[in-house]
N, C-alpha and C positions, 0 to 999 in steps of 0.2 A: 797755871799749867792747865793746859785744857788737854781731859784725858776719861774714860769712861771705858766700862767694862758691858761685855753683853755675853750672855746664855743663850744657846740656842739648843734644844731636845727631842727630837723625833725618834720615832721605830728605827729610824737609817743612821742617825748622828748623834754625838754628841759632842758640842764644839763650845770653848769659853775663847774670849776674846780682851785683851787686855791692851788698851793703845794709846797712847800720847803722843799729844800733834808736837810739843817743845819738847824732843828726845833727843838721843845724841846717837841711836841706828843703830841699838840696842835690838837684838832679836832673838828669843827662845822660839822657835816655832815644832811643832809635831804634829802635823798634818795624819799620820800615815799613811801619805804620800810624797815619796821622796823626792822629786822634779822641785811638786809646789812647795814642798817645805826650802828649797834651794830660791826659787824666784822669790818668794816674800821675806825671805832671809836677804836678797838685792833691792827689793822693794824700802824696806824699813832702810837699809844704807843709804841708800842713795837720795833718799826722802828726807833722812836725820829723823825717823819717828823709832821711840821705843815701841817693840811690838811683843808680846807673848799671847800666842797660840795651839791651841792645844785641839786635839779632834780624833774621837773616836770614832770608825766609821765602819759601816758595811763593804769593806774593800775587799771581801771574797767575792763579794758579785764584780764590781767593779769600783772607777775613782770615780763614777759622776756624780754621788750623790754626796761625798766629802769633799770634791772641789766645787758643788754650787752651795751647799752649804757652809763651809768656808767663805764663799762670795758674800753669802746675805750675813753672816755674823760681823764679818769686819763691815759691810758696808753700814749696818747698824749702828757696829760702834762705831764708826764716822761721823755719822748722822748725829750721835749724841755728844759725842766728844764739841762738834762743831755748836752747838745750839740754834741760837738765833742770827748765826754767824755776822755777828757785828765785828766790824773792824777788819774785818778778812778781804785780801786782795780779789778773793773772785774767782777772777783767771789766773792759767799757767798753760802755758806750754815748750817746748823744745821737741827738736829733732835732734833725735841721738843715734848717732854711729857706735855700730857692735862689729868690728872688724868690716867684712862685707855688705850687710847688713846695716839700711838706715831704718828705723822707726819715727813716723808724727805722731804727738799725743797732743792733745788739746784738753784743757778741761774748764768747766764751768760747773761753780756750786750754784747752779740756776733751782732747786726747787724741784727741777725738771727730770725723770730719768729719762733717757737718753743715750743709748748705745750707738753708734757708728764707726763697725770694726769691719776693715778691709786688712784682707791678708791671706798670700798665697804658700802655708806654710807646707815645703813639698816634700814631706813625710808624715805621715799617719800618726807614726809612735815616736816621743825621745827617749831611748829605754822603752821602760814599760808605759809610760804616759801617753796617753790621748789626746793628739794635739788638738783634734776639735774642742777641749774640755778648756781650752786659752778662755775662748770666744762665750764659752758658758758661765766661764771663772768672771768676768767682768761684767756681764751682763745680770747677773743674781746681786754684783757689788752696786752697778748705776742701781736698780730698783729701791734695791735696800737703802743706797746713801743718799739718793733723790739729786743725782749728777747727773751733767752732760757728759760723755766721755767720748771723741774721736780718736781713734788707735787708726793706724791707715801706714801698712807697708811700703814704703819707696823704692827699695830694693834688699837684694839679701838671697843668699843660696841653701844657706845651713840651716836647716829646722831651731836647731839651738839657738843658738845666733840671733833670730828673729824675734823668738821668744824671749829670749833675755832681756834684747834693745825693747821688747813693751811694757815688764814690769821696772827695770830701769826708768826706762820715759817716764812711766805711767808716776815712779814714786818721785822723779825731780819733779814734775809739774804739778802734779799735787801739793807738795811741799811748796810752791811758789802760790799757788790759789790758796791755801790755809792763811800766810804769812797776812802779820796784822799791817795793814798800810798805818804807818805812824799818824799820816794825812787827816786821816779818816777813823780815828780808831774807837771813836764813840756811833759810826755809823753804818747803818745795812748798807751794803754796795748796791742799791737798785732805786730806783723812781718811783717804785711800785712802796719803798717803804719796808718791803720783807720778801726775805727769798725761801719762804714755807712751801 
């Protein structure tokens, strides 16, 4: 079972992270924030990861600074949970339809972070949430989890909708780049020998 825990503690946060790539979409999450507590709660389903999450934050000023720390705690534990990702397929992606709304996610455990996120989501707020806070939410997780990640909008009207069909995408394709290729399962998926 590849699975690993991470801490993260500043003035702004305090966020534990608990996550298993072999889960069955198992999700405790408490962000408090209630949007991202809903999309990582689809994230972990639709992925098959067990997740528990938990995050104290400075959410009287605002959610930025518990949804980028959020990002870098899970992308951590990604990063660890994964190791020297031997055996691991790599890539994953799919385009997933959310009602109106199509999303592309691409991902590569290249080493590399790597964000490329297009999307025209046309409202500001879901509720109380900050849509701009999507694009910052992923961007804290590439750094941290040393991934490529392409999110890129096709179409889609609903602010919701849009947002759903990314952490959706984002958690089947992931779950497809984790899986061990039976093929290959003693070896780093690269030429290079390691994807550090």
């Amino acid at each position: 079972m590849r699975s690993a825990e991470y801490a993260r503690k500043t003035a702004e946060t305090d966020v534990f992270v608990r996550l298993t790539l072999e889960g069955e979409g198992r999700a405790e999450i408490d962000t408090g924030v209630g949007f991202l507590d809903h999309m990582l709660t689809l994230f972990a389903a639709h992925g098959r990861f067990d997740l528990t999450l938990a995050c104290k934050g400075d959410t009287r000023v605002d959610d930025h600074h518990s949804v980028e720390d959020v990002g870098i705690a899970l992308g951590a534990a990604l990063s660890a949970a994964l190791g020297d990702k031997r055996g691991v397929r790599r890539y994953g992606d799919i385009a997933l339809p959310m009602d109106e709304a199509l999303v592309l996610c691409a991902v590569d455990l290249s080493g590399r972070a790597c964000l490329r996120f297009a999307a025209d989501i046309p409202s500001q707020k879901i509720g109380a949430f900050d849509t701009e806070l999507v694009q910052e939410f992923f961007l804290a997780l590439t750094r941290t989890a040393g991934v490529t990640l392409h999110l890129r909008q096709l179409d889609g009207e609903n602010a919701h909708h849009i947002v759903e069909a990314m952490f959706k995408a984002f958690g089947r394709a992931l779950s497809q780049a984790v899986s061990i290729d039976e093929r290959a399962a003693d070896a780093v998926p690269s030429t290079k020998g390691t994807l550090a």
